[in-house]
C-alpha positions in Angstrom: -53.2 62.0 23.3 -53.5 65.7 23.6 -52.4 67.6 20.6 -50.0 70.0 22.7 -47.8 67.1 23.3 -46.4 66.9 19.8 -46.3 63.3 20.1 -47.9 60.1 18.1 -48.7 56.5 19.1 -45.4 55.7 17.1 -43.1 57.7 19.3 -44.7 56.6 22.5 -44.1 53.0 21.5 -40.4 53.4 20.6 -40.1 54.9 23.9 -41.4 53.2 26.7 -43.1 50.3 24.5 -46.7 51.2 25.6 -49.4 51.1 22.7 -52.5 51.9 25.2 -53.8 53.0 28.4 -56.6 52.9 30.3 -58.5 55.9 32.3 -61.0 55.4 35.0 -64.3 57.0 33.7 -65.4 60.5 35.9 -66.2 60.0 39.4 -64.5 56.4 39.9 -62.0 56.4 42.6 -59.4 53.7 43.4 -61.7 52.2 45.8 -64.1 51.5 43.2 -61.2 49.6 41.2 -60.1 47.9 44.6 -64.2 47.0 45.2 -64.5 45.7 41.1 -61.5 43.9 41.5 -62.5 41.9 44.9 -65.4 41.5 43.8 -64.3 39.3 40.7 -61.9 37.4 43.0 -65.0 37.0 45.7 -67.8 35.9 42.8 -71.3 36.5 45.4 -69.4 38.2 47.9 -69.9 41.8 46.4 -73.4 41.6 45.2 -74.2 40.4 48.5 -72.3 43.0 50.3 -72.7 46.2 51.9 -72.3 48.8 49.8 -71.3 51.0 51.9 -73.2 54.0 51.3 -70.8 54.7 48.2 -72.4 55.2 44.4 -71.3 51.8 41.7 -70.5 54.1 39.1 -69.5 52.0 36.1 -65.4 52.2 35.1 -66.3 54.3 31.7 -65.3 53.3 28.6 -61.5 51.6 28.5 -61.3 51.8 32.1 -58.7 49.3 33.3 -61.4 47.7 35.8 -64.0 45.5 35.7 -63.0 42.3 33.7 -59.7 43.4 33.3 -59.8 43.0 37.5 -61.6 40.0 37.0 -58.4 38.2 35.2 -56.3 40.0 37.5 -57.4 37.7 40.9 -56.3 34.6 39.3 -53.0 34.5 41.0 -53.3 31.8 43.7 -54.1 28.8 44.7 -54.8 26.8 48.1 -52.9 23.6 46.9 -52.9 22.5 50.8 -56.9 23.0 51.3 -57.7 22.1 47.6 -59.7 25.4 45.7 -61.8 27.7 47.5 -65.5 27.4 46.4 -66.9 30.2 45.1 -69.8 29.6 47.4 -67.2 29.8 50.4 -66.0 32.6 49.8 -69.0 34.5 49.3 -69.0 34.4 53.1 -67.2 36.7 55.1 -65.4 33.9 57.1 -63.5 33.3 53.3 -61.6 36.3 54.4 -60.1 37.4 57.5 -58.6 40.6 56.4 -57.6 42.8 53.8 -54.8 44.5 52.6 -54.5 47.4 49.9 -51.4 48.5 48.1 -52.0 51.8 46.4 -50.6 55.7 45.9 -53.7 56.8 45.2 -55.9 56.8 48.5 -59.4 58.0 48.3 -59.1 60.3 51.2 -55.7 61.3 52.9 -57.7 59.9 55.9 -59.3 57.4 56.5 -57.6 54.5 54.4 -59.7 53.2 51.7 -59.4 49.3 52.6 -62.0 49.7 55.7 -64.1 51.2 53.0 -63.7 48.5 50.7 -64.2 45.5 53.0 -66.9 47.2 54.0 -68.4 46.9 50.5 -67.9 43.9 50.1 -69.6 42.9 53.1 -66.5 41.1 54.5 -68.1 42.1 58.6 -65.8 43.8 61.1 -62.2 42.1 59.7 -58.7 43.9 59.7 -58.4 46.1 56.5 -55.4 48.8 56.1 -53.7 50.5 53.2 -49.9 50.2 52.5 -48.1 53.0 50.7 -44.8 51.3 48.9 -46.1 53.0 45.2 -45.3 50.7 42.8 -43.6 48.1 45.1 -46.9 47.8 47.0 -48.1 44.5 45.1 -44.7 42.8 46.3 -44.5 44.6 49.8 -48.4 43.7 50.2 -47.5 39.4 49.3 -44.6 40.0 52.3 -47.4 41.5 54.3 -49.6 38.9 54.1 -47.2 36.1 53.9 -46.4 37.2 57.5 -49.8 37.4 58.7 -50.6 33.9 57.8 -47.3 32.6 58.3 -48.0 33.9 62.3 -51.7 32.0 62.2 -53.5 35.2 63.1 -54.8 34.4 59.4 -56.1 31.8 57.3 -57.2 34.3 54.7 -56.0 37.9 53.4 -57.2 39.5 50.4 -55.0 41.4 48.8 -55.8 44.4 45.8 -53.2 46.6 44.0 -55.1 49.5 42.8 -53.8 52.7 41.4 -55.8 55.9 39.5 -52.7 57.7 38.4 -55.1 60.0 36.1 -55.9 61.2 39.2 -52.6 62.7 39.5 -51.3 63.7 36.5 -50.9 66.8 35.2 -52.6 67.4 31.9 -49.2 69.2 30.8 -46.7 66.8 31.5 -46.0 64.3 28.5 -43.5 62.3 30.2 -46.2 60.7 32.6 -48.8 61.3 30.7 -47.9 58.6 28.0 -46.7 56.1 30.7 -49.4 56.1 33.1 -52.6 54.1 33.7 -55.0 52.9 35.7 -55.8 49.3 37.2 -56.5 47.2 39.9 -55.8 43.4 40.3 -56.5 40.9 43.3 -54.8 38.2 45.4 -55.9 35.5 48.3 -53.2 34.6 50.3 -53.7 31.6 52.5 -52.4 28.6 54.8 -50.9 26.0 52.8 -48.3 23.0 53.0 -44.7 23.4 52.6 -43.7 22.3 49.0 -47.0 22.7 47.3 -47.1 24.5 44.3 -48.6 28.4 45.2 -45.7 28.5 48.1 -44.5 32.0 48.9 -40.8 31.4 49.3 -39.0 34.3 50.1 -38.9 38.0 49.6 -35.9 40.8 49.4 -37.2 44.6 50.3 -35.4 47.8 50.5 -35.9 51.5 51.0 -33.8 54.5 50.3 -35.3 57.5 51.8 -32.6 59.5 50.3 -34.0 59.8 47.1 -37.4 60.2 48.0 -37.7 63.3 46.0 -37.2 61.6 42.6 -41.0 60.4 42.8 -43.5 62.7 44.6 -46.7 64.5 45.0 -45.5 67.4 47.2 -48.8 69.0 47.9 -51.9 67.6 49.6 -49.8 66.1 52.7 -49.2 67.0 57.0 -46.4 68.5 55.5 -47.7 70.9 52.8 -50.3 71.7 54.9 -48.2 72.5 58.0 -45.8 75.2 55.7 -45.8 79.0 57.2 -48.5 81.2 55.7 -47.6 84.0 53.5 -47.9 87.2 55.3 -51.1 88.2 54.3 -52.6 84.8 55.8 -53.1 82.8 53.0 -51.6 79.4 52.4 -48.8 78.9 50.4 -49.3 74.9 48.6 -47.2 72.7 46.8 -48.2 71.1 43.4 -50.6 68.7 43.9 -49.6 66.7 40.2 -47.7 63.5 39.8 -44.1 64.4 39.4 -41.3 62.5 38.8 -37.3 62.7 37.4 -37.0 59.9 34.8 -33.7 59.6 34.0 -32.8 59.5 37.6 -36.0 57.1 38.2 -34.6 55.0 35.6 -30.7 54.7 36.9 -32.1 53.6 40.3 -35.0 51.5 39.1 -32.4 49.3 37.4 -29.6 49.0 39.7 -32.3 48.3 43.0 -34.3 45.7 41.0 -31.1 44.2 39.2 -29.2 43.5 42.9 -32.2 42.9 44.5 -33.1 39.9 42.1 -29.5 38.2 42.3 -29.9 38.5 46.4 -33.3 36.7 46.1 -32.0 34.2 43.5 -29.0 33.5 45.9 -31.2 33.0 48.9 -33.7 30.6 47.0 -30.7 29.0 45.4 -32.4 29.0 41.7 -29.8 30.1 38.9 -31.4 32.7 36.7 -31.5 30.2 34.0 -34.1 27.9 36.1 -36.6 30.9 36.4 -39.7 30.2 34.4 -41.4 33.4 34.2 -39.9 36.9 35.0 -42.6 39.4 36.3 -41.2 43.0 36.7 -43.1 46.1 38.2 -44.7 47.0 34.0 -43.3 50.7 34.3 -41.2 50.7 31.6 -39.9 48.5 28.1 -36.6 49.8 28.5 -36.6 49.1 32.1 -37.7 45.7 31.9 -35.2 44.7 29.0 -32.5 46.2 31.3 -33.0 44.6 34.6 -33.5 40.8 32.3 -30.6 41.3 31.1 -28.6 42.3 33.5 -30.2 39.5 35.8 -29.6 37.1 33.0 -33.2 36.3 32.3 -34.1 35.7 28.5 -36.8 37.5 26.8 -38.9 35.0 26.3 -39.2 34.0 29.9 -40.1 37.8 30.7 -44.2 38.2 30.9 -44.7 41.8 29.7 -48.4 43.6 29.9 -47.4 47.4 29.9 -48.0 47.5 25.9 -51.6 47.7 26.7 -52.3 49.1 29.8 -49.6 50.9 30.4 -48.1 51.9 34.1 -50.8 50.5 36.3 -48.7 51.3 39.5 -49.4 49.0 42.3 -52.0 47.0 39.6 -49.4 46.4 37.4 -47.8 42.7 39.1 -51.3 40.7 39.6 -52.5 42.4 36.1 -49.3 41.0 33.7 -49.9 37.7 35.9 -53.5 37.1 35.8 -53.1 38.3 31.6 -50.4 35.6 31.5 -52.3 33.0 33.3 -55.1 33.5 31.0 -53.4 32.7 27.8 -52.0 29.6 29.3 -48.9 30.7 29.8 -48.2 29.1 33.4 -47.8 25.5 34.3 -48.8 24.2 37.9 -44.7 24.4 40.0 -43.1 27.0 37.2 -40.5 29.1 39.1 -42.1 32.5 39.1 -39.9 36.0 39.9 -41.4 39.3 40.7 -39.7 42.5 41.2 -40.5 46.4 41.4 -39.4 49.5 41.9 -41.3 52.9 43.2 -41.5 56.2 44.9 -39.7 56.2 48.2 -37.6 54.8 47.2 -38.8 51.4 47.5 -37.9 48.4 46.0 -39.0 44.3 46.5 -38.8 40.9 44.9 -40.8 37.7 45.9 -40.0 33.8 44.2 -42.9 31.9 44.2 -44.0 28.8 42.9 -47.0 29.3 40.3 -50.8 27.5 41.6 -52.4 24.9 40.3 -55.1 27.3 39.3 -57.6 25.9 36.8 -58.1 28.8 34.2 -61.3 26.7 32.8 -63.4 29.3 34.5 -62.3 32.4 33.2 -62.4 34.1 30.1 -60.5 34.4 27.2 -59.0 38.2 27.4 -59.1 39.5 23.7 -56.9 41.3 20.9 -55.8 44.1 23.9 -55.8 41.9 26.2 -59.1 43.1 27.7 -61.4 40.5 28.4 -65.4 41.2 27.7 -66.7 43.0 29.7 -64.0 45.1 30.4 -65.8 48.3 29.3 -68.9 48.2 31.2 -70.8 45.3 30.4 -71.0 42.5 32.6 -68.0 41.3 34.7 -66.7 37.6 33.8 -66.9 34.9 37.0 -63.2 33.5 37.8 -62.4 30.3 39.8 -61.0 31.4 43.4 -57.4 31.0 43.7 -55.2 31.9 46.5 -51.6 31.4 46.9 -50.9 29.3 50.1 -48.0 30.5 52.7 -45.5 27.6 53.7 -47.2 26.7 56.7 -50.2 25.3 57.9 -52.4 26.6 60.9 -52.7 23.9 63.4 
């Protein structure tokens, strides 16, 4: 940590409960997060793949891509079509579109999920970005719930990918400690009702009102369409990262507090019969809060931030796949996820965890980084996917 911030690793920790962050390495943009973490979830499919046109620069050292990614797509299963064969879904029929959650675009236009199926050599399929900030992982399962649950898909890939360095400004400690960067992948696909992987229900929200609590004012149609000063030049707003914390934190709470007990009511599971709460990693204090108020104990809450930090829309598929790596999950567990971000937006999903065979993928080590993590070669997962409720005819 920069010296100016008159902070240490002990302070930090107290504080929000993070020990360690990752940074991209120079020149690696959330699509090359997004691309690393398909690309694990897909074993063949990137190698194969177009390119693109874009360079493969490496994630730099302690990057939160590469194998890190690689854990991070273990978060389905296709109970009702068995498991997807790696050699399937080095096709591009294995996926019919794609979906990316992220705050972090590489370009205010175009999206970067074209780009990205692109380079994974996924052929002319749907792709489009959603921008819910940290709710995008949960927003992004609803998305793709519904676009199976129609039968216009069998497949969607979905990535959470965030490079909040990107954003930050080098002065402001408050973000600065929280904030990392990450990526993690999902398959959603057809399934039958009552098999474990089953989407069950979601609760999302939005209040508009408070959308200045979390922002980057500058960059936007709006900054750009401000009055020029009188001598012609423009006049731009801060292009950094900025947001109110204590007024982020009041809201943060309350939204994903209520918007658990809604969800719990309309699944009819009391808090006591959830196996495994998964909040949005943005905070310890937040995340003791909203289990507690909820009436979740601590042992059922799986927590990753203490390594990797903030990892914005990463931060859901990243504390799941690090969970289901350490054996943490059983095949039916009752599984609750919830965030909160800019927007405001908020969103929960209940789920019922895969039967995903972990066999296949690699042991993650002391931090919680599996080998490979920081450069070296990426680790080969199983394919999972998380089945919707109903099955194409």
């Amino acid at each position: 940590m920069p010296a100016e911030w008159g902070v240490d690793d002990a302070w930090v920790r107290t504080r929000t409960g993070i020990a360690g962050r990752h940074r991209a390495g120079p020149g690696v943009s959330t699509g090359d997060l997004a691309y690393e973490a398909a690309r694990l979830l897909l074993p063949g499919g990137a190698d194969g793949g177009d390119d693109g046109g874009h360079d493969r620069a490496g994630p730099g050292p302690g990057a939160g891509t590469g194998a890190r990614v690689g854990v991070g797509t273990g978060v389905g299963a296709g109970a009702g079509e068995g498991f997807l064969a790696a050699d399937a879904s080095a096709s591009g029929a294995a996926v019919d579109a794609v979906v990316l959650a992220t705050a972090t675009p590489d370009h205010p236009c175009p999206g970067t999920a074209p780009a990205l199926a692109a380079r994974l050599g996924l052929g002319p399929v749907p792709a489009f970005d959603i921008g819910a900030v940290c709710s995008g992982f949960v927003y992004g399962l609803a998305v793709c719930r519904g676009l199976v649950g129609s039968g216009l898909y069998d497949r969607v890939l979905l990535v959470g990918a965030d490079v909040y360095s990107t954003l930050l400004d080098p002065r402001d400690r408050a973000s600065g400690v929280v904030f990392g960067d990450g990526a993690g992948a999902a398959l959603i696909g057809v399934g039958v009702p009552g098999d474990p992987g089953e989407l069950l229900a979601f609760d999302l929200g939005s209040d508009g009102a408070g959308y200045d609590l979390i922002t980057v004012a500058g960059g936007g149609a709006r900054d750009r369409a401000r009055p020029r000063a009188a001598d012609g030049a423009a006049v731009r707003e801060d292009t950094y990262f900025r947001m109110r914390g204590r007024a982020v934190y009041q809201h943060a709470v309350e939204r994903m507090t209520a918007s658990c007990r809604s969800l719990l009511t309309t699944v009819g599971w009391d808090p006591a019969e959830v196996d495994h709460f998964v909040p949005h990693q943005a905070n310890a204090r937040i995340l003791r809060a909203v289990a507690q108020r909820v009436g979740i104990g601590e042992r059922r809450c799986v927590t990753h931030l203490d390594r990797v930090g903030n990892t914005g829309a990463a931060s859901i598929p990243l504390a799941l796949a690090d969970a289901a790596v350490r054996g943490r999950f059983r095949t039916g567990d009752r599984v609750l996820l919830t965030a909160f971000g800019g927007g405001l937006t908020w969103g929960t999903a209940a789920l019922r965890w895969p039967a995903v065979d972990m066999r296949a993928a690699v042991n993650p080590g002391a931090d919680g980084v599996p080998p490979g993590a920081d450069g070296g070669p990426p680790p080969q997962l199983s394919n999972h996917r998380i089945p919707e409720g109903r099955k194409r005819a």
